[in-house]
Structures are given as C-alpha cells and as structure tokens.
C-alpha positions as CSV (number, residue, x, y, z in Angstrom):
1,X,107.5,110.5,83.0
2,X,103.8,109.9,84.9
3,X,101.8,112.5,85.4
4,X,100.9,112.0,89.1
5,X,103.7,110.6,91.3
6,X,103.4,109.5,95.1
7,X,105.9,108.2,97.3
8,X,106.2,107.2,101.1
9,X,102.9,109.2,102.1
10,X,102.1,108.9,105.4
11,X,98.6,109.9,107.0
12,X,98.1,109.8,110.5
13,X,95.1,111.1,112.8
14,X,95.4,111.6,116.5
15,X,92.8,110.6,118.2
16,X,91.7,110.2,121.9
17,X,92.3,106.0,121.7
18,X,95.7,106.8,120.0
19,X,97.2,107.5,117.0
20,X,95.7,105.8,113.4
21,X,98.5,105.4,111.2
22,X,95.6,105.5,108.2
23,X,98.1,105.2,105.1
24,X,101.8,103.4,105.6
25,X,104.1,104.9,102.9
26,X,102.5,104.6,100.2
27,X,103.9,105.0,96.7
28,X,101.9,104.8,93.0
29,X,102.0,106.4,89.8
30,X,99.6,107.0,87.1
31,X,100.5,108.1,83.2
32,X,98.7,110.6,81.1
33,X,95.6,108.8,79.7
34,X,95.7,106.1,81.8
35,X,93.1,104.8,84.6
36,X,94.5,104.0,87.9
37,X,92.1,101.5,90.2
38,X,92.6,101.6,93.9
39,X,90.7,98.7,95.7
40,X,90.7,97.3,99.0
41,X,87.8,96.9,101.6
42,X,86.6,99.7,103.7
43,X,88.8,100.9,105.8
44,X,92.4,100.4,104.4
45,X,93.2,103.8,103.4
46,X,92.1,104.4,99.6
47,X,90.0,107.7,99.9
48,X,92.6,108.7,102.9
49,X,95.5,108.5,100.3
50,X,94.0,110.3,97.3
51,X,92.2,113.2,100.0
52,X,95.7,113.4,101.6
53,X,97.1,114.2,97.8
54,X,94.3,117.2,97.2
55,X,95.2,118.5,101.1
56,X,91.1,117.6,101.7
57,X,92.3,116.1,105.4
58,X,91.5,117.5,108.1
59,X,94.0,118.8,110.6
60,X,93.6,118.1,112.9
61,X,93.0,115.8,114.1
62,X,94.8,114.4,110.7
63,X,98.2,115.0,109.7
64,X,100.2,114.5,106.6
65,X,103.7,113.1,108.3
66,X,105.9,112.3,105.4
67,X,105.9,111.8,101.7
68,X,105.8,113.6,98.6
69,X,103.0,114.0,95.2
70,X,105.2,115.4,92.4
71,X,102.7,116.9,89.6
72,X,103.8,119.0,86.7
73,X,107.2,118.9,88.4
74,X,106.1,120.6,91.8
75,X,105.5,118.7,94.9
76,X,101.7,119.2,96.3
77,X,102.7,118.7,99.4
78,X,104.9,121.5,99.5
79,X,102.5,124.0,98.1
80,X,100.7,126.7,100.0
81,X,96.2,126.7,100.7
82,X,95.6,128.9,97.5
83,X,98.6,127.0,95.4
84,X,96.4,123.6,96.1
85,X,93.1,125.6,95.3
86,X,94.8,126.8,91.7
87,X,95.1,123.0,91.0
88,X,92.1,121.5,93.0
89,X,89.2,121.2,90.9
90,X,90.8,122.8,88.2
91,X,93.8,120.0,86.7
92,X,92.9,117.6,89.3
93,X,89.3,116.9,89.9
94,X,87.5,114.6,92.3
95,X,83.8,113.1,92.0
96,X,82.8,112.1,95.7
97,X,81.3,108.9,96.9
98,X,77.3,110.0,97.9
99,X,76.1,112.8,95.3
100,X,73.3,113.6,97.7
101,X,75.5,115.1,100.5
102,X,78.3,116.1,98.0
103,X,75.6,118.6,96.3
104,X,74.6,121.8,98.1
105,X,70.8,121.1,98.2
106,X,70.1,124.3,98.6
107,X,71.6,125.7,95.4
108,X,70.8,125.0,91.6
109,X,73.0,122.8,89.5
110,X,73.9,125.9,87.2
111,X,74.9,127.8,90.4
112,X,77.4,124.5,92.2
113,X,79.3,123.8,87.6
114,X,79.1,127.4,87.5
115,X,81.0,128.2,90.6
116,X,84.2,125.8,89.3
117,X,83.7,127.4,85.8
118,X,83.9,131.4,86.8
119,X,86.7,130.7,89.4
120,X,89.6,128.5,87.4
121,X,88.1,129.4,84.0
122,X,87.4,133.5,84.7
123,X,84.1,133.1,82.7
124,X,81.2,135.0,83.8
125,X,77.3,134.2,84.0
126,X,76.4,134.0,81.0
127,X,79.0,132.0,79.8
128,X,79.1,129.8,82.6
129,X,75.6,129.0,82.3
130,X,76.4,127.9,78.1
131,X,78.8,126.1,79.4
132,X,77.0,124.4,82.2
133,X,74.4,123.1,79.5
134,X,76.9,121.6,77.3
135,X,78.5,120.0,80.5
136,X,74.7,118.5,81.3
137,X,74.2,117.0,77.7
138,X,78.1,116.0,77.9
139,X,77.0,113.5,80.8
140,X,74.2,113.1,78.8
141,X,70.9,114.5,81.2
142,X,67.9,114.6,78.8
143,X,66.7,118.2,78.3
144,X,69.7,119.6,80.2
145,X,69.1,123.1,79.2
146,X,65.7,122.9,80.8
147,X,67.1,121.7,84.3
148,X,70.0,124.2,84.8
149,X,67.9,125.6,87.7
150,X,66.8,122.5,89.3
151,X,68.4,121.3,92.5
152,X,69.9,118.2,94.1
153,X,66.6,116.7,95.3
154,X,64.8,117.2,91.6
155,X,66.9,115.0,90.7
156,X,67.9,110.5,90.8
157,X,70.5,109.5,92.2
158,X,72.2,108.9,88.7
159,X,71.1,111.8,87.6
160,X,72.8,113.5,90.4
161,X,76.3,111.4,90.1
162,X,76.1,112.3,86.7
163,X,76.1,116.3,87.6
164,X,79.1,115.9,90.1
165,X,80.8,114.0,86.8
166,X,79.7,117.2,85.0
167,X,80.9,119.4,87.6
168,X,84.3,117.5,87.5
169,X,84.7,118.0,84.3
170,X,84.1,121.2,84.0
171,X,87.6,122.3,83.8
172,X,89.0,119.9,81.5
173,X,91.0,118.1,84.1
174,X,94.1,116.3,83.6
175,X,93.4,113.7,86.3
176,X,90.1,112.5,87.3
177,X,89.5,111.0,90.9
178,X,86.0,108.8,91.3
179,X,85.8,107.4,94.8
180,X,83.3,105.1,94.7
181,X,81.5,106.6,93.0
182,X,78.7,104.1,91.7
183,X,78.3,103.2,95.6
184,X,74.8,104.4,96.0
185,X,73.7,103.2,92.3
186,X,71.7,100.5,91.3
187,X,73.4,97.9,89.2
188,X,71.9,99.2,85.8
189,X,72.4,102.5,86.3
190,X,76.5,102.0,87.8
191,X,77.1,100.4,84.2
192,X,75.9,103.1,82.7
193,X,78.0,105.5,85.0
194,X,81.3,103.3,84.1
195,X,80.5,103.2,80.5
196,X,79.9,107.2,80.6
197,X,83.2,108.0,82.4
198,X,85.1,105.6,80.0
199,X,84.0,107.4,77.1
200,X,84.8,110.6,78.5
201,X,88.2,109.6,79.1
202,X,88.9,108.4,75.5
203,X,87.3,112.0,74.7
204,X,88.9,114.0,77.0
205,X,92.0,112.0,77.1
206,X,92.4,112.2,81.2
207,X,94.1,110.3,83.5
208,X,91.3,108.6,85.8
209,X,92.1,107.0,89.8
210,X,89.0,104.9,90.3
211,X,88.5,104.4,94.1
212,X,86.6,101.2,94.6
213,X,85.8,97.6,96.8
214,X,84.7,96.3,94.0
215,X,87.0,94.1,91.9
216,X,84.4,93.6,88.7
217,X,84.4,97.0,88.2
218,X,88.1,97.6,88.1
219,X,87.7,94.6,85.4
220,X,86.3,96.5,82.9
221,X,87.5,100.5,83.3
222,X,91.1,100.4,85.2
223,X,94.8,99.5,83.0
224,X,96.6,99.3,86.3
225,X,95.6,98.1,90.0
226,X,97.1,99.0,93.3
227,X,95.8,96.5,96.1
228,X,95.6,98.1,99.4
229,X,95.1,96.6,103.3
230,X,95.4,98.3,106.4
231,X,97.0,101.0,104.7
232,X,99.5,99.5,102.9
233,X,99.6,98.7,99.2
234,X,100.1,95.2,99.1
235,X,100.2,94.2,95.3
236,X,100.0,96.4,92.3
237,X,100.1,94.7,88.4
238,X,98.2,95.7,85.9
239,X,95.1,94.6,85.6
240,X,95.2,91.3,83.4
241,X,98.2,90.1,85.4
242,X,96.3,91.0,88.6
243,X,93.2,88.9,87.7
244,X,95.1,86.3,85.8
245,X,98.1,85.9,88.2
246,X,97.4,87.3,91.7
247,X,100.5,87.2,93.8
248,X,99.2,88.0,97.0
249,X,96.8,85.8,99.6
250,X,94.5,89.2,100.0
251,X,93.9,89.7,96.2
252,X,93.5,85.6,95.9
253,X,90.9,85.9,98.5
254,X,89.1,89.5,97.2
255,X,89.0,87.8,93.6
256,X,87.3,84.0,95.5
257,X,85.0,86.8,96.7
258,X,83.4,88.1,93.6
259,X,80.6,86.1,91.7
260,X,81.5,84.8,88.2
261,X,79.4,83.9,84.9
262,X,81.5,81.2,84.4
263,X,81.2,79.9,87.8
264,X,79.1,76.5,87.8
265,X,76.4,76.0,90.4
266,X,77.8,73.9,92.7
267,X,80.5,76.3,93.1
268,X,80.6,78.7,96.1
269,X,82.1,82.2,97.1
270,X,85.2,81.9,99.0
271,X,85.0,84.3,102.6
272,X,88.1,85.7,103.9
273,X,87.6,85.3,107.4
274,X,88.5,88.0,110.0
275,X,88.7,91.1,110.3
276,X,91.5,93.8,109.2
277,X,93.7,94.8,112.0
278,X,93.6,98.0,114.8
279,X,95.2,101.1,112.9
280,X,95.5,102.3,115.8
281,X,97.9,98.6,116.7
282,X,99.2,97.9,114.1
283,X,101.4,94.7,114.1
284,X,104.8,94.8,113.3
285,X,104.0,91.6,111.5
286,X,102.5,91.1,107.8
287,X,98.8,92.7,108.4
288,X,97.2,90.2,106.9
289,X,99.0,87.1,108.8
290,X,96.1,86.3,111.0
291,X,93.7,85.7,108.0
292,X,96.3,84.0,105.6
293,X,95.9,80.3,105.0
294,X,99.3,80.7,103.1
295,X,101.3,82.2,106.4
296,X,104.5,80.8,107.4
297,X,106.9,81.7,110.2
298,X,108.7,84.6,108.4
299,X,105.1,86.1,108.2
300,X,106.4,87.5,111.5
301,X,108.5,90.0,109.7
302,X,106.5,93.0,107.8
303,X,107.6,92.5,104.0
304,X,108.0,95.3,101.6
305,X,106.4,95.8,98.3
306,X,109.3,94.0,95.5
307,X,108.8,93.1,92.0
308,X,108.2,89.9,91.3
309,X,107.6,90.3,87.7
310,X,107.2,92.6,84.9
311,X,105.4,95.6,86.4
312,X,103.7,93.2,89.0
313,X,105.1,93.7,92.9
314,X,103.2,92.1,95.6
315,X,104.1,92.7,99.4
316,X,104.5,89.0,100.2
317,X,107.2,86.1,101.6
318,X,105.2,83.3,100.1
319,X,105.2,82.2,96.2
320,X,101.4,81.7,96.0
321,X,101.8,80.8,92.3
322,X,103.6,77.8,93.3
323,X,101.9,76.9,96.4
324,X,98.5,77.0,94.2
325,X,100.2,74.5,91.6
C-alpha cells in the first residue's frame, strides 16, 4: 500500500478574468522510502498540487473542488484546520522554494526549528535548543552550536536552505516535500543540497516529492517521475524508462532541452516553441496540440492518462516510439 495517495484533485481559483482551473484531476502515489519527482515548467500546477495536499491554498480566492489524499488511511481532505496542523510539519514536511522569505528574518534559527520541535514533539527550551544543534550539524553547518542565535540574514543562501532542510526535519517526517528547492542556489552549492537530502533519506528512510523544472536533477535523486502541463499529469514512468523511453511529445521536448556531456559540439538544444495555454481557457483539446510536431487530427479530443507499459502511462494518441524509428 503507498504511503501518500492522490486522486482526481482539482484546484481552482476565482479570479476577476475568470476561473483558473490550476490542477486537472490529478492522481499519483508515492511508497515509503521512495522519492517522487514532479517536473514541468512554471506554471503547470506542481507546487499548486502538493500545497493543495497540506491545505496551504488560499481560499479564497482558491478552492479545493474535488479529489481525495488518503494518508495513514484518512483522507486529508476531509480533515478539520487543527487535524491538518497535527500532520503538517509534523509526518509531512515541506522545504519551500526561496529560504530568504520562507525564514522569519526577524527571529533566530533556534527560535523558527525550535518552534516545530516544542509544538509536535512537546519538548521544551532546553531540549529544543539540544535538539536544534544536532539538527544544524545533521545538515552539516560548521560550528552549528555557535550559530543557534544567528538569523536569516547571517547567513548564505545554502546555508539558509540547509536550515529550512533542518527545520523539516525536525520532526522525523515520513514524507519530505522540496519545491524547488535548489532554485536560488548556485550550481556547486545545489549539488551539494541534492547530495545532502539524498543522504538524509537513506538515513532517515522518508519518502521525498521533489518539486522541480529541472530534468538533470530529477536524473540523479527521484525513482519515479510524474510529468505535468497545464495542470495535467501527462506521463509518469519511472525514471530510467522516462529518460530512456519518453512516451510523450512534452517530455521528448523538456529532455531536447537539457544540455548533455555526451552531446558533441555541433549538436544544439532543441526549443519547444510556444507557449502553455490560458488556465483560465483551457482547450478542450490535448494542451499541448498547438506546440506538438507529432499532432494529428484526434489531437482534437483531450486524451486520458493509460498505461502504455509497465508502470509507464503517458497522456497521448500518438506512438512517439514508433514515429521516432
């Protein structure tokens, strides 16, 4: 049985232009120990979908229409402000995308881990403060006893990414949530970031979503990969099948995108031209239709997500496999 189940959710916010139908039924899964990557380009829905799961969206103007999040047998969605709180932050945590304006600047580190620690944990200062330190060297901030009462600015940016990680963690979470969160970073210090959080998970043993555009990230940290566009998961495999066998024109042209060490020099990137449709117009047509150099008539017609192989289901009329042959 997974540990985190989500079917046919639904986000929606009203807006004065209309309605934006943010995330389109979808539907994942992610097992105990296992790392989940979400990708798509900005704007289809991935942080939507995994804020709509916690009940971090704001309503209004958003509104959770339909669908259900079964965890430890309950259904999240179902579950009252201070039922959520019990399980927020406590079995299923969430490092944000910008550390900068995630952190309170205007309280210390100790004071924002502590918080978590003496509210799902019942510890009080002291111990919260122990702990705290051993969360710091955990992530692995030199001298971490000595910067307990430092705050946000005092520290760089990795630094800072690294406490929210710590602050995650704090309560031992069964599920992990990063959204993006090596977005800010530097190239060095985001492989240092992935490498951290992978080792934590082998440690820990949690279940990690990893929120990302980035497709060479999701290379080296996720097992399984859900594809999203214009709110609608469009291919899901895991990941070796993904990279090696892509079944849908969108992940073709994502992975044409990406620069390669193997790629020789007269070799270029491959664009996908346009641009994602209105959310707030959606067509009743595949999404991705006007930017498809695979599109045929029946393109016309919205297809649903269907297996195609083991464990690989792609949201698409055409064989690309055989048309790329």
């Amino acid at each position: 049985m997974a540990l985190l189940e989500v079917h046919g959710l639904n986000t929606r916010f009203y807006t004065d232009d209309g309605v934006v139908r943010a995330v389109n039924g979808v539907s994942w899964e992610v097992d105990e120990g296992e790392t989940l990557g979400i990708v798509g380009e900005s704007g289809c829905g991935k942080s939507v979908s995994v804020l709509s799961i916690l009940g971090l969206i704001p309503q209004p103007p958003g509104k959770i229409e339909s669908g259900e999040v079964f965890f430890e047998g309950k259904d999240l969605m179902q579950l009252s402000n201070d039922e959520m709180r019990a399980i927020r932050g406590n079995k299923i945590a969430m490092v944000f995308q910008d550390p900068m304006t995630s952190l309170n600047p205007v309280l210390t580190i100790n004071q924002q881990i502590s918080e978590a620690l003496m509210l799902h944990q019942g510890m009080n200062k002291k111990q919260a403060r122990e702990r705290t330190a051993e969360l710091l060297e955990l992530v692995q901030i030199p001298q971490a006893e000595d910067r307990l009462d430092d705050y946000p600015h005092q520290f760089s940016g990795g630094m800072r990414q690294r406490a929210m990680i710590a602050m995650a963690l704090s309560c031992i979470p069964q599920i992990l949530i990063a959204d993006e969160p090596t977005t800010a970073l530097d190239v060095t210090i985001q492989a240092q970031i992935i490498e951290l959080v992978k080792e934590l998970r082998d440690e820990i043993g949690m279940a990690i979503i990893w929120i990302t555009h980035d497709l060479g990230i999701i290379a080296g940290i996720a097992d399984r990969v859900a594809v999203m566009y214009a709110g609608f998961i469009i291919e899901s495999a895991d990941v070796k099948d993904l990279y090696g066998d892509p079944r849908h024109p969108y992940t073709l042209g994502l992975l044409g995108s990406v620069p390669r060490l193997d790629m020789g020099k007269k070799e270029k990137l491959t664009p996908i031209f346009g641009l994602p449709p209105d959310l707030i117009d959606l067509p009743s047509a595949c999404p991705f239709a006007p930017r498809c150099d695979y599109r045929i008539d029946r393109c016309a017609e919205r297809p649903e997500l269907r297996t195609l192989a083991p464990r690989h289901d792609a949201a698409c009329w055409v064989d690309i496999t055989k048309e790329r042959t």
